[in-house]
C-alpha positions as YAML, in Angstrom:
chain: A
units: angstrom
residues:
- id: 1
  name: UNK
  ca: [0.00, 0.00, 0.00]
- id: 2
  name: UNK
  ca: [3.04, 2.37, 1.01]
- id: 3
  name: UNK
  ca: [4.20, 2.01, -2.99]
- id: 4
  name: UNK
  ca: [0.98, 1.67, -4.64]
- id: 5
  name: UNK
  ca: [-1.19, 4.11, -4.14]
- id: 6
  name: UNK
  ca: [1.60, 7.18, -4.37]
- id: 7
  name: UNK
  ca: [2.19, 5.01, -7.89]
- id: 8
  name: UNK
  ca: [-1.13, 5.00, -8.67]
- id: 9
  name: UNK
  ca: [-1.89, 8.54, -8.60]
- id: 10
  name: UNK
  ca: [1.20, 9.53, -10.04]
- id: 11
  name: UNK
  ca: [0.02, 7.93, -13.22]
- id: 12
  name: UNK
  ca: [-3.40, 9.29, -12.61]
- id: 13
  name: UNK
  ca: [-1.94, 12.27, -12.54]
- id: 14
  name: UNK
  ca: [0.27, 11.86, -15.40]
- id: 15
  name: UNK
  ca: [-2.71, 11.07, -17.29]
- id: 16
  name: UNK
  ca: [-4.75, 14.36, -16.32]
- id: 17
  name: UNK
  ca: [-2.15, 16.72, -18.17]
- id: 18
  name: UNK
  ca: [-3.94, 16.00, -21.34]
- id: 19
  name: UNK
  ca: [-7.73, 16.00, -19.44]
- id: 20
  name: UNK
  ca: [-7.06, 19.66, -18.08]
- id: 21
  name: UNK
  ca: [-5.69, 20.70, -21.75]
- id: 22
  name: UNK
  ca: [-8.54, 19.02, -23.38]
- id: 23
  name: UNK
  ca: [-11.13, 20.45, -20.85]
- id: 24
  name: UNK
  ca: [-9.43, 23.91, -21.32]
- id: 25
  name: UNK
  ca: [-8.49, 23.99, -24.85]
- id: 26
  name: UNK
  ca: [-12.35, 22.96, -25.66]
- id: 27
  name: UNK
  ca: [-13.62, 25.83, -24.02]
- id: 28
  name: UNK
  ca: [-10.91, 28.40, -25.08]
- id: 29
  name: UNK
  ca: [-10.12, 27.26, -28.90]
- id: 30
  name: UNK
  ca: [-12.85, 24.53, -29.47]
- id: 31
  name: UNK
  ca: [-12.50, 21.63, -31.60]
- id: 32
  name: UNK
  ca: [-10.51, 22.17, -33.96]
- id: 33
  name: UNK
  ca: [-8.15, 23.03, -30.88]
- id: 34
  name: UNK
  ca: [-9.26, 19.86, -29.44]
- id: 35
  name: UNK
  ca: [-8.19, 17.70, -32.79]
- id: 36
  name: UNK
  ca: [-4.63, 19.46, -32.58]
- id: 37
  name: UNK
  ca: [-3.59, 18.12, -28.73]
- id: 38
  name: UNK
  ca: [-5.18, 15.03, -29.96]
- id: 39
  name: UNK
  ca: [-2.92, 14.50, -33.24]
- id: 40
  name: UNK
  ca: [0.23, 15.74, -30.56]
- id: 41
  name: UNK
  ca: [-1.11, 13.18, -28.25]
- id: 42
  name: UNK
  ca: [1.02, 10.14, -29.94]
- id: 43
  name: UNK
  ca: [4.14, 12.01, -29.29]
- id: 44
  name: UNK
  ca: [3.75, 12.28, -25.66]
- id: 45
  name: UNK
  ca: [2.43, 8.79, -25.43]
- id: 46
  name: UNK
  ca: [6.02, 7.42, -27.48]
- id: 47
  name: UNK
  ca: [7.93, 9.93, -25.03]
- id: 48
  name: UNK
  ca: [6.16, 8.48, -21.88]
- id: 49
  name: UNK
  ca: [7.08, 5.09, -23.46]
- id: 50
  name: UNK
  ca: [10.52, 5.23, -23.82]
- id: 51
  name: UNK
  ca: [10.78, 7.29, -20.51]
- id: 52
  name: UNK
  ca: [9.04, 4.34, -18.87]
- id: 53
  name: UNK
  ca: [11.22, 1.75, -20.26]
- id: 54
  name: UNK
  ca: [14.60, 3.42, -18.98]
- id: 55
  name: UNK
  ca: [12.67, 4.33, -15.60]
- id: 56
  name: UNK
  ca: [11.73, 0.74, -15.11]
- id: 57
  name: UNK
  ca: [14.63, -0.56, -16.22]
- id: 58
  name: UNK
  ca: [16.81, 1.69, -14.15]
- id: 59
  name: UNK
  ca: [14.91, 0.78, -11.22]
- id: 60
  name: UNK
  ca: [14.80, -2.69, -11.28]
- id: 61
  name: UNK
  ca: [18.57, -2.48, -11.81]
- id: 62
  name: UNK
  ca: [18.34, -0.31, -8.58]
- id: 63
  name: UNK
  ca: [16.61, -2.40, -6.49]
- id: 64
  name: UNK
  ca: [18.82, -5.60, -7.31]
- id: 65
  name: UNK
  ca: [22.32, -3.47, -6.29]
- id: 66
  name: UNK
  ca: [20.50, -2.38, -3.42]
- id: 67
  name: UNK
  ca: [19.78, -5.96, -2.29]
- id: 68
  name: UNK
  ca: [22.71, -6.87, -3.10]
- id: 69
  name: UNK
  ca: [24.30, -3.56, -1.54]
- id: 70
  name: UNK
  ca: [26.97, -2.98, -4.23]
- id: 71
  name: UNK
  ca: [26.47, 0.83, -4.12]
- id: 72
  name: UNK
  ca: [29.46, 1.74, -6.61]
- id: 73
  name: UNK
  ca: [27.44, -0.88, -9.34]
- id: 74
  name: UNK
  ca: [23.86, 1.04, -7.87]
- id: 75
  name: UNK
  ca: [25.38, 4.54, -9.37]
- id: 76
  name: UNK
  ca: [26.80, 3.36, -12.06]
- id: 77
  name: UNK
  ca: [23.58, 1.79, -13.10]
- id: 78
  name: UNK
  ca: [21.04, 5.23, -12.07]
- id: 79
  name: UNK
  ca: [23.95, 6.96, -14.07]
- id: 80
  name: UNK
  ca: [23.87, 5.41, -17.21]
- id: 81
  name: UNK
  ca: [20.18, 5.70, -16.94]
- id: 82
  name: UNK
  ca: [19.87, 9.21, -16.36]
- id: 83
  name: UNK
  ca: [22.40, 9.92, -19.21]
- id: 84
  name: UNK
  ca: [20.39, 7.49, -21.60]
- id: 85
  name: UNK
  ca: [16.81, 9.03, -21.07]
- id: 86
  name: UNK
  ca: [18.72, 12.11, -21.48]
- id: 87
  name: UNK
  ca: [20.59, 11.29, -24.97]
- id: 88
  name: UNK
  ca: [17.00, 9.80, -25.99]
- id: 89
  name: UNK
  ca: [15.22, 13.34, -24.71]
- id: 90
  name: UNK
  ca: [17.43, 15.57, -26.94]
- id: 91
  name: UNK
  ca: [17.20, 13.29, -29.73]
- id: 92
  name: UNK
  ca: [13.15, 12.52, -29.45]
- id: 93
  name: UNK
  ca: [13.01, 16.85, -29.59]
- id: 94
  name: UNK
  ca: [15.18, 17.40, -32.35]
- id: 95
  name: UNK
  ca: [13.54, 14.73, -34.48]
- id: 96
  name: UNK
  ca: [10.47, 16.05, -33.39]
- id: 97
  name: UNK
  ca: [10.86, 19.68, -34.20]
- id: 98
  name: UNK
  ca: [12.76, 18.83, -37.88]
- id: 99
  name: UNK
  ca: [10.43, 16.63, -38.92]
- id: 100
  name: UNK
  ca: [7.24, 18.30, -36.84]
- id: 101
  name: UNK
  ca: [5.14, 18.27, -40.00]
- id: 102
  name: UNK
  ca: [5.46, 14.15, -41.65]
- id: 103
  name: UNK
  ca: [5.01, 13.63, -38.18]
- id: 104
  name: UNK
  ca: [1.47, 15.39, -37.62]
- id: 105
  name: UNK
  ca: [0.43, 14.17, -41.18]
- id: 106
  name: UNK
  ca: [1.35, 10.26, -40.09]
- id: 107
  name: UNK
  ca: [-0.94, 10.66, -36.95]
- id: 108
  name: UNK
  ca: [-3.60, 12.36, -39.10]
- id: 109
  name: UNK
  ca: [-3.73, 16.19, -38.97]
- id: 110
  name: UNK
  ca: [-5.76, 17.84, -41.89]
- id: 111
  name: UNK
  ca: [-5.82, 21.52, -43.32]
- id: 112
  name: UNK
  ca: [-8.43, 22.79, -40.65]
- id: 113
  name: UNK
  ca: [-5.84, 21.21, -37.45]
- id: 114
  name: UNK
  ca: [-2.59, 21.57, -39.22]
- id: 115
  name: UNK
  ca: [-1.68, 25.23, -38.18]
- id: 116
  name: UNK
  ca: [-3.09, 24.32, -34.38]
- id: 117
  name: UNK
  ca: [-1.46, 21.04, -34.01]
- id: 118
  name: UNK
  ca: [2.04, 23.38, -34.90]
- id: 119
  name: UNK
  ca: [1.39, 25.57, -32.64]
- id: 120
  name: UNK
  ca: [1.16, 22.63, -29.89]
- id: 121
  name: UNK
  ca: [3.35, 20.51, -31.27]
- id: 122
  name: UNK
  ca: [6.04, 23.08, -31.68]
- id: 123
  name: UNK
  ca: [6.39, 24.03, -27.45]
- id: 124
  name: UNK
  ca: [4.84, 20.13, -26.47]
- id: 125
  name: UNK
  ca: [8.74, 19.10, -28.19]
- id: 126
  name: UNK
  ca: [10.56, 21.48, -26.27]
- id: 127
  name: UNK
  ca: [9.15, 19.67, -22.58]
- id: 128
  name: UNK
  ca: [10.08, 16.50, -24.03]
- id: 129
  name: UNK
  ca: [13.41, 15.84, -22.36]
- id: 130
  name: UNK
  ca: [12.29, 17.36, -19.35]
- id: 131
  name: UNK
  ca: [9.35, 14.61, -19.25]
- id: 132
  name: UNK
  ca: [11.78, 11.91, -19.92]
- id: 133
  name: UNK
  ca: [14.28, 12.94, -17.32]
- id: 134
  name: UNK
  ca: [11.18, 13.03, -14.77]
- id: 135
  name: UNK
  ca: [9.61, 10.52, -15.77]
- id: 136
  name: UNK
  ca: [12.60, 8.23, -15.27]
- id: 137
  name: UNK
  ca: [13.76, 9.43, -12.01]
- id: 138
  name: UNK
  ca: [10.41, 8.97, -10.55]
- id: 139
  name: UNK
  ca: [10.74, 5.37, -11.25]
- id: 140
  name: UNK
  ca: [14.35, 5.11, -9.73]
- id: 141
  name: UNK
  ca: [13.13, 7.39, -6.96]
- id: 142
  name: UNK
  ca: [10.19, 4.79, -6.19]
- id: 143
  name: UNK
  ca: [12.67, 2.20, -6.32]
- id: 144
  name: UNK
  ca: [14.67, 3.89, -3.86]
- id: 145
  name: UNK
  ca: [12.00, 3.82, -1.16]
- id: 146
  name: UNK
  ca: [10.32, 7.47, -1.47]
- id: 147
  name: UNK
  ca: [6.93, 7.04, -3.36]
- id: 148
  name: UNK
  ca: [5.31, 9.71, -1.84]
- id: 149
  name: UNK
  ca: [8.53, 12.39, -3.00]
- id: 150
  name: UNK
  ca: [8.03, 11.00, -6.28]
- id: 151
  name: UNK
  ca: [4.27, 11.15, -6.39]
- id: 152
  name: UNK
  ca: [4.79, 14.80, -5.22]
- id: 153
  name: UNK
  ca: [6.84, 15.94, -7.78]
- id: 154
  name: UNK
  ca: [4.51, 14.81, -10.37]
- id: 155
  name: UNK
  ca: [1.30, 16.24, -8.46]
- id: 156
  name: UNK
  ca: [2.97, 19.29, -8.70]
- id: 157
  name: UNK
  ca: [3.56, 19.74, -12.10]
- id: 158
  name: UNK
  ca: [0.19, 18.52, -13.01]
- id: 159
  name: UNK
  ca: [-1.06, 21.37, -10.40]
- id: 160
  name: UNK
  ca: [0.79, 24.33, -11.99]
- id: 161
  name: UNK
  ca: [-0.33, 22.97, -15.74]
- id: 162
  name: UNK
  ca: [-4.41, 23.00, -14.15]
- id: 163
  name: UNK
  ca: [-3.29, 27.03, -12.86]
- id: 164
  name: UNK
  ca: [-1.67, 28.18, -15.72]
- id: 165
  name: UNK
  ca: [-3.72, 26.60, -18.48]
- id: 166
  name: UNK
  ca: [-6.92, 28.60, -18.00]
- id: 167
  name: UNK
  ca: [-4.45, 32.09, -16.69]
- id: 168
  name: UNK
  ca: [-2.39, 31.28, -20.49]
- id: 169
  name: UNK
  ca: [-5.83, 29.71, -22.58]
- id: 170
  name: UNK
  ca: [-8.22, 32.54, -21.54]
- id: 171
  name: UNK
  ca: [-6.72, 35.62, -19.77]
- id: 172
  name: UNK
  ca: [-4.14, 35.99, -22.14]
- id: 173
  name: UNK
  ca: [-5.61, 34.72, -25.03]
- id: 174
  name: UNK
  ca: [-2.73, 32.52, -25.95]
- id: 175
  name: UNK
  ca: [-4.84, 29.37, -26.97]
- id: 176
  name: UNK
  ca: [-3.64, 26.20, -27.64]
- id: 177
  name: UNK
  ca: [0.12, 27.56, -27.59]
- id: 178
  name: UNK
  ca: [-0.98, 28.80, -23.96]
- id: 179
  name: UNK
  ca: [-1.75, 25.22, -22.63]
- id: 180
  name: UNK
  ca: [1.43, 23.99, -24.32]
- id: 181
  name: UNK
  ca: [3.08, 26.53, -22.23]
- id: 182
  name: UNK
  ca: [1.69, 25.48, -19.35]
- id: 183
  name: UNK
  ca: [2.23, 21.83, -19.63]
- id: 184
  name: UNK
  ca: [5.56, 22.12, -20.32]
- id: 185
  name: UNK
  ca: [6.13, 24.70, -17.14]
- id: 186
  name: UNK
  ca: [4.64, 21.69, -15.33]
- id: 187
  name: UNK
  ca: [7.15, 19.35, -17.11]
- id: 188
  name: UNK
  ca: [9.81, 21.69, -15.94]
- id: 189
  name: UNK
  ca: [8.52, 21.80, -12.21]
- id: 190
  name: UNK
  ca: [8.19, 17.97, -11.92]
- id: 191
  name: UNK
  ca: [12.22, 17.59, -13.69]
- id: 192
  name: UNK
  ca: [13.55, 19.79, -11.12]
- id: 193
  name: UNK
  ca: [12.11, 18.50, -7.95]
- id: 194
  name: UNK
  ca: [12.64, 14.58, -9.47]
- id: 195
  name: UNK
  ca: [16.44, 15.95, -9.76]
...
């Protein structure tokens, strides 16, 4: 119960970053808004993904030199983990942001969602890394016996994204580049705390 339930809402929580945009985005920009996050969506989901797999990974690789208690073989292995999800964070942005527009035409944008799904796309690739990196570490820091630190640092980005969606969507009439913004500022807020 001590691990699963901070895990469990983590992932809930993961999972509301594209609710609130959704929820915000519909009322601020409307549908065709709505389509754009959705044809984004994909990217996250392959981001989360990979993020996952070195998290896990690292983590399970953590736990066994921790058993074991070879702690030189423990850093080594959180290391190379932190440096991989960070090689694959850079690389996942740059591909994303040269090749931003096969990429929205293979997950189906059309005329009417193109310019929208940019316009999220564009700022969604910039929190990529930082997503990764978080993402990761909140598996290691599970692993390392503090679920509730690493359910708080992704509550907290998922608060600041709810805050600043509607202050970016509606007050400053930013639209769907407004909750991009604030997604990523949660992103950003969740990396540093994991680190």
């Amino acid at each position: 119960v001590k691990f699963a339930i901070p895990c469990v809402i983590s992932l809930v929580v993961n999972a509301l970053y594209n609710i609130v945009d959704q929820i915000f985005i519909g009322w601020g920009v409307g549908y065709l808004g709505n389509g754009a996050t959705n044809i984004v969506f994909p990217i996250t989901i392959i981001t989360l993904a990979l993020a996952v797999l070195v998290g896990d990974g690292g983590a399970a690789y953590l736990s066994l030199k921790l058993g074991e208690g070879d702690m030189a073989s423990l850093k080594k292995g959180v290391g190379n983990s932190v440096v991989m999800v960070t090689i694959a964070g850079i690389a996942l942005l740059v591909i994303t942001l040269v090749f931003m527009d096969p990429i929205l035409t293979l997950f189906g944008a059309t005329d009417a969602l193109r310019p929208y799904a940019e316009e999220y796309g564009y700022v969604i690739a910039i929190g990529l890394p930082f997503t990764m990196i978080s993402t990761a570490l909140n598996a290691m820091i599970r692993a390392d016996g503090s679920p509730k630190f690493a359910m708080f640092s992704m509550v907290l980005g998922a608060v600041i994204n709810t805050i600043f969606d509607p202050i970016f969507i509606f007050a400053l009439g930013m639209g769907v580049r407004g909750a991009a913004i604030a997604t990523v500022m949660g992103q950003v807020a969740s990396f540093v705390v994991s680190v």
